[in-house]
C-alpha positions in Angstrom: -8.8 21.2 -12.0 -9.3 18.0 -13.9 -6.2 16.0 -12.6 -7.8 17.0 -8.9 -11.3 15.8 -10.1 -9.2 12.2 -11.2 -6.9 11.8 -7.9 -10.2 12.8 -5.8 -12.0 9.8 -7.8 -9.1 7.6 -7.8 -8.6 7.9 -4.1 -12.5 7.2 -3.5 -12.3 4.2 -5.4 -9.0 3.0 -3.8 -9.9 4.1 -0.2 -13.7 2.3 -0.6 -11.9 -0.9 -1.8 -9.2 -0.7 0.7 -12.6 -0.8 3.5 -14.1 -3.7 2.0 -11.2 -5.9 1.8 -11.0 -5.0 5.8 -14.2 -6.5 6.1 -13.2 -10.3 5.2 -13.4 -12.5 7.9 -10.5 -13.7 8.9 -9.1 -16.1 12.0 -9.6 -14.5 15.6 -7.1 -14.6 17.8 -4.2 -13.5 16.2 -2.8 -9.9 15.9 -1.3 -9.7 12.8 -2.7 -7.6 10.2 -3.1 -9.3 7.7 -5.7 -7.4 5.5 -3.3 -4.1 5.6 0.4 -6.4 4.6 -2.3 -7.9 1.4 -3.4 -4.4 0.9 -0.1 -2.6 0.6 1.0 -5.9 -1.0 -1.9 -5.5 -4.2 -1.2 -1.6 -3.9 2.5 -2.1 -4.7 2.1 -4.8 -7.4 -0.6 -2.3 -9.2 1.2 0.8 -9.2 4.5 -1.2 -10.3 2.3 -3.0 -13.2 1.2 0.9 -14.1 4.8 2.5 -14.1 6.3 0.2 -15.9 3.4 0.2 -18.7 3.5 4.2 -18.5 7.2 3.7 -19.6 6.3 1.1 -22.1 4.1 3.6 -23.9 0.2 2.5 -22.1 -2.2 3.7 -23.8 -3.7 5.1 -21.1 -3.2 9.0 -20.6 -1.2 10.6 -18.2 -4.5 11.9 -16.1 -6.0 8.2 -16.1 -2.3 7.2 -14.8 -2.6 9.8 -12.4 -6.3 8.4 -11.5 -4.5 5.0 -11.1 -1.1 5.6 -10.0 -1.7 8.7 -7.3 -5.6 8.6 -6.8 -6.5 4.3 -6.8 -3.2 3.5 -5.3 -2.8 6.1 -2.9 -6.3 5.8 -1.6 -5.8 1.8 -1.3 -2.7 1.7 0.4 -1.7 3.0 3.8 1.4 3.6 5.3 0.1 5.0 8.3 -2.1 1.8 9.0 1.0 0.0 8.9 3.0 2.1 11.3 0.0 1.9 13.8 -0.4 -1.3 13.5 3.4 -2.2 13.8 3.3 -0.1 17.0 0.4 -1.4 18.0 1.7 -4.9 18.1 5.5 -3.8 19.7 3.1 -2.0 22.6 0.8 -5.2 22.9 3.5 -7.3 23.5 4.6 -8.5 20.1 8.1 -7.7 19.2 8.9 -10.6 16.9 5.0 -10.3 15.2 6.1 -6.3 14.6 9.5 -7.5 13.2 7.9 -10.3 10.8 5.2 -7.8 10.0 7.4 -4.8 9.0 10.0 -6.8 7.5 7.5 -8.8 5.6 5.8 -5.3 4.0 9.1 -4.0 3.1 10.4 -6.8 1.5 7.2 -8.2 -0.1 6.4 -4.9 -1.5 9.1 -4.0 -3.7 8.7 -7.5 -4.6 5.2 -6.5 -5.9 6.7 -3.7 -7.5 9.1 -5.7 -9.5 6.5 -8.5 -10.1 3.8 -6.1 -11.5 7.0 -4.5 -13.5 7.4 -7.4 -14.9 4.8 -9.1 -15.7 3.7 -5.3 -17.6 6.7 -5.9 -19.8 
């Protein structure tokens, strides 16, 4: 019941953050989604930073990890943004845009992954 209570938190937390970053203002006129590739970007540094602590020995417990790692980082990031968004742009008339954007999210997030990774070591 307690590790529900801390993924339920967690994904408040992560899901409220992940709305207010939507909300800066950025340039009009250009499709791309921006805020969602930073989003998933942050998300996939975080939760690499916290898997590679957990293995390190964090001192946080395994239900805070679980807060972190499952609730906060599940909450925050969105793979189903991203495939709406990618679709949106190939059915607005983007292909290249789509391509950049999913290509861009892949690569750049295991990047994050290995970045937070290592800068926990």
């Amino acid at each position: 019941m307690f590790n529900c209570l801390a993924v339920g938190l967690g994904g408040f937390l992560g899901s409220v953050c992940r709305y207010l970053i939507s909300l800066i203002p950025l340039g009009k006129g250009t499709p791309f989604p921006l805020h969602t590739l930073a989003i998933n970007l942050i998300g996939a540094f975080v939760i690499g930073l916290l898997a590679s602590a957990a293995l390190r020995g964090s001192p946080l417990s395994p239900r805070m990890l679980l807060f972190f790692k499952t609730g906060v980082c599940g909450g925050f990031t969105t793979f189903s943004t991203f495939a709406l968004e990618t679709g949106d742009l190939l059915h607005g008339g983007h292909p290249w845009l789509a391509s950049i954007y999913a290509v861009l999210s892949l690569v750049l997030g295991v990047a994050a992954v290995f970045a937070g990774q290592s800068l926990a070591r």
